[in-house]
N, C-alpha and C positions, 0 to 999 in steps of 0.2 A: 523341412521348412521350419524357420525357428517360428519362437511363440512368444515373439517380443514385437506389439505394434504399439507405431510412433508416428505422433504428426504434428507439424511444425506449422502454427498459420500465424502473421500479423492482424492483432486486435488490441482494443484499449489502446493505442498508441503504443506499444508494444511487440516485443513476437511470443506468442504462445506454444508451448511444450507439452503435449500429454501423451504417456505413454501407460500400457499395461503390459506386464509381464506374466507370463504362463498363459496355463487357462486353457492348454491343449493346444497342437499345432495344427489340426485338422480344419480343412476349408468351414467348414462351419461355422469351427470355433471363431477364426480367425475374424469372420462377416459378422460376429456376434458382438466384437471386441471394435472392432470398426464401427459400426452400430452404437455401439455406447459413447465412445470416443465423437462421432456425430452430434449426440445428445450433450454431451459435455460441452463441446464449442458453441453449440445452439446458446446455454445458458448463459455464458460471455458474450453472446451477439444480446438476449434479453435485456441484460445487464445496463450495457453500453447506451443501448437505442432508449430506455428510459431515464436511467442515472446522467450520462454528460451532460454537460453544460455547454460544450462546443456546440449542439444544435440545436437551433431555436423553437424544433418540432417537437423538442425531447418533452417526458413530461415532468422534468428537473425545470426548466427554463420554463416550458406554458404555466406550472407555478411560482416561479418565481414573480411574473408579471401580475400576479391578483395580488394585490397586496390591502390589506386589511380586513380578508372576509378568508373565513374559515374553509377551507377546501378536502373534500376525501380525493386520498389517491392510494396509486394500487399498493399489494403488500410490498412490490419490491422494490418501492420508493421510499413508502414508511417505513420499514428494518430497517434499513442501513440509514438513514436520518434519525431517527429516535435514537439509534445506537450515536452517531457522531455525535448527535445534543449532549447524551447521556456523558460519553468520554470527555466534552468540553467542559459541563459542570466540573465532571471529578479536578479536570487535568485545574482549573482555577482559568478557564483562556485559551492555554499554552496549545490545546487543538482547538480549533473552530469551524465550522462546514461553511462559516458565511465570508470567507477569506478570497472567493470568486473575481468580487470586483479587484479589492488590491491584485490579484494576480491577472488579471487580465490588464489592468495596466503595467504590469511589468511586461508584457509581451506575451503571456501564454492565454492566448485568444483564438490559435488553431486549429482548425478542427485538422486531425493527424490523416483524416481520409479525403477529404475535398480541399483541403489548405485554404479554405476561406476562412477570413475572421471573421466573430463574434462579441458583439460588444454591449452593456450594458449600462445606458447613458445614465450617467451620475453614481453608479454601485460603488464606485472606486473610494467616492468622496463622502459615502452616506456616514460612518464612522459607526456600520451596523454589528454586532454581537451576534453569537449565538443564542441571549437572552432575548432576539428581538426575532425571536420564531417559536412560537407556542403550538405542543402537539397535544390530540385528545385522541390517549389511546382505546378510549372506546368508541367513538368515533371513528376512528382512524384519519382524524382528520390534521391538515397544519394551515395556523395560519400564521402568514407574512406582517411583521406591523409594522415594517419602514423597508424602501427600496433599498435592494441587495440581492446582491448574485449568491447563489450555494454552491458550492464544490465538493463532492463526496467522492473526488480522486484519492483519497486517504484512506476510501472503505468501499466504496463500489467494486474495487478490482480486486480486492478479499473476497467481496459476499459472492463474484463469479465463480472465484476457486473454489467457495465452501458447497456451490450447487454442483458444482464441476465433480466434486471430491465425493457427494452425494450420489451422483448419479451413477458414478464408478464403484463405489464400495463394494457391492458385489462381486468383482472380480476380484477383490481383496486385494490384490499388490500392484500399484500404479504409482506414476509418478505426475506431479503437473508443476510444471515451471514459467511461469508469466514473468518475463522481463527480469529472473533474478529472486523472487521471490516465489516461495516453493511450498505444494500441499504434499505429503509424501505417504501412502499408506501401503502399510504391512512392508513386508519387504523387499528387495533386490534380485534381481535372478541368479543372483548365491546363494538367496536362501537368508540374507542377513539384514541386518539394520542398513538402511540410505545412508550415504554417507552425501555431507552437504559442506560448502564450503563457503565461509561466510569474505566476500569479496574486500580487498585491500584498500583502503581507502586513497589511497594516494596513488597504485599503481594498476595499473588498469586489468591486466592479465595474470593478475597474483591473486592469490587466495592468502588472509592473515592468519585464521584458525578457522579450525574443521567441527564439527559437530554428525553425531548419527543419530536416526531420527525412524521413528515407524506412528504413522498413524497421528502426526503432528504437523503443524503448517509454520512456518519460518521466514519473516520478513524483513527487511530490514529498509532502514530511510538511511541517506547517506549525502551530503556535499557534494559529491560528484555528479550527480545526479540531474537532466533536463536541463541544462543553462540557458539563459533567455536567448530568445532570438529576435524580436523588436526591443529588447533593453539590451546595456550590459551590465545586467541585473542578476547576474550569480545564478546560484540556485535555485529549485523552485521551493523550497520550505520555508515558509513564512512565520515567526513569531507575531499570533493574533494580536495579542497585547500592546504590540510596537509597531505591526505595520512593516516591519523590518527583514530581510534576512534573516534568518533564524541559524546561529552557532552554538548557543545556550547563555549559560551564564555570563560570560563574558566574552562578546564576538572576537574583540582586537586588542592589541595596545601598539602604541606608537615606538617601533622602533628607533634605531641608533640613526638611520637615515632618514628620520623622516616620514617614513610608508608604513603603512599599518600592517603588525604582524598580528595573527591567530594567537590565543592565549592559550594559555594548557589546558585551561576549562572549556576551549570551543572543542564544539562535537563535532567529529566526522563523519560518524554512522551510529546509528544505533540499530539494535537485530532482535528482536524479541521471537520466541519458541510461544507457540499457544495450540489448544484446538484447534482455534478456530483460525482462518486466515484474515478473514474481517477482524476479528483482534486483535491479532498478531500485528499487521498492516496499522491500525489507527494506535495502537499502544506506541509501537517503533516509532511512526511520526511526533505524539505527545514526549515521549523522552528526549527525543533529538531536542524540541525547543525549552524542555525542560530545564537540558543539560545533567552532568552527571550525578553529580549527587541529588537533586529532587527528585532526577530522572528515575535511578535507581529505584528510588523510595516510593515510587509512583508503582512501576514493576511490581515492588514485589508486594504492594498495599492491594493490588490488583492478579495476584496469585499467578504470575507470568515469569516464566524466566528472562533472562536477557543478559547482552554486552553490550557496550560501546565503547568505542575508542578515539581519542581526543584527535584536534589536529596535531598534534606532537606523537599520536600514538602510543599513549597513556592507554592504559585497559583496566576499565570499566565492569564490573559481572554481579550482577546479584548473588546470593550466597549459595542458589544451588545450581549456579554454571556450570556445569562441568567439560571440561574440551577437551580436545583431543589433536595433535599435532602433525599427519601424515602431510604429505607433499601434495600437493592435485597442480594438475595446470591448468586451471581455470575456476572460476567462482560455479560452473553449474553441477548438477549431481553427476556424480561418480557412476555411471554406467557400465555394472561387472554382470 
């Protein structure tokens, strides 16, 4: 009987990957690894039903609606929002959690389990900041002081992987892969570093460069990624600042015909290496709208590795990237 269990479920709008490797191949073991794996998906069901915004029950959206009076909510609404704040201060904007409304009028109003929409009358237009949400962290409380939707899609689906990655640690060598972005601990059933493959931005089934990984989580924000579906409004990464699509530095310029091309400085992806995946996840998003050279500077200001690569496929790395170039046929882990 081998000693590798795997299990693949749709969550977060997403499909979810966790697997553990060894740990004995004996039924027991086996129920024990199972058992963990349970508890791990639990923490992504937690996650979701408190943090989206897609539903109105969530307790992301019942706060959103009090707006001017100080509110306690649970811990695992505070973490990952005090952390979003915290990365918007740093990034100057360039992340923002209060980016809800603009994106819900571009069409990403879905809830990905009921296909009903969710809509928050006037969020879109309120012209609200991440400075227009005040937290007391001894309190734990947040309060709202102008109508606005939050979105902690940029760090909620980190903080499930870092519970996820928590609750597995124990068995030492697992893998978890949400949508592409990956928590990876200890090693491989060879006995080696994961090997991870950071996805091509332009071609769908290609990997650009490789990376190996033990005991680190690896995300990356990319252009290709969710394109609207009530708009035809691109991608879903927003630069807070502008309100706009977010490419970086310079989204376009006007070609020889006419039609607007991608400049060397628009970003494709960015992929940031961290502990944490909740880091990992909101750093990658702050670079993408950074763009490359702020971006960079932001990385490595913030002690995180990273790459990016332009729409021209320009590459991007802070100074201590280091890659590696094997062949894989697809963006997820390498399974030996």
């Amino acid at each position: 009987m081998s000693d590798l269990v795997i299990r693949t479920v749709p969550m977060m709008g997403t499909v979810v990957s966790i697997q553990i490797v060894g740990h004995g191949s004996s039924d027991a073991a086996r129920i024990e690894r199972e058992s963990a794996i349970d508890r791990a998906f639990e923490w992504f069901s937690q996650v979701e039903a408190c943090c989206t915004r897609f539903d109105d029950q969530s307790e992301l959206r019942r706060l959103c609606v009090r707006v001017g009076e100080p509110v306690v909510v649970s811990d695992m609404l505070f973490a990952p929002l005090h952390f979003a704040l915290t990365v918007a201060a740093e990034s100057g904007g360039a992340f923002d959690p209060t980016v809800g409304g603009p994106m819900e009028a571009r069409g990403f109003d879905a809830n990905h389990r009921t296909g009903t929409h969710s809509r928050s009358a006037g969020a879109a237009a309120s012209g609200a900041s991440f400075r227009d949400v005040v937290v007391d962290t001894a309190e734990r409380s947040v309060t709202i002081l102008r109508p606005l939707t939050l979105d902690l899609g940029a760090v909620a689906k980190g903080l499930a992987m870092d519970l996820a990655a928590r609750e597995l640690q124990p068995f030492g060598n697992f893998a978890i892969d949400a949508g592409g972005d990956l928590y990876l601990g200890g090693t491989n059933a060879a006995a080696e570093a994961w090997t991870a493959g950071i996805r091509h931005p332009r071609e769908e089934r290609a990997v650009i460069e490789t990376i190996r990984l033990s005991n680190l989580a690896v995300c990356t924000s990319g252009d290709y990624e969710r394109a609207g579906v009530a708009t035809d409004s691109g991608h879903h990464i927003l630069d807070p600042r502008a309100n706009v699509v977010s490419g970086a530095e310079i989204s376009s310029v006007i070609g020889a015909s006419g039609q607007a091309v991608p400049s060397a400085t628009a970003v494709a992806s960015a992929t940031v290496i961290a502990p944490s995946a909740m880091v990992a996840d909101a750093l990658a998003t702050a670079a993408f709208v950074l763009g490359p050279v702020a971006g960079l500077t932001f990385l490595e200001q913030n002690g995180v590795r990273g790459v990016m690569f332009t729409s021209r496929l320009q590459r991007w790395a802070t100074k201590d990237f280091n890659m590696e170039h094997p062949e894989l046929d697809d963006a997820a882990v390498r399974r030996t």
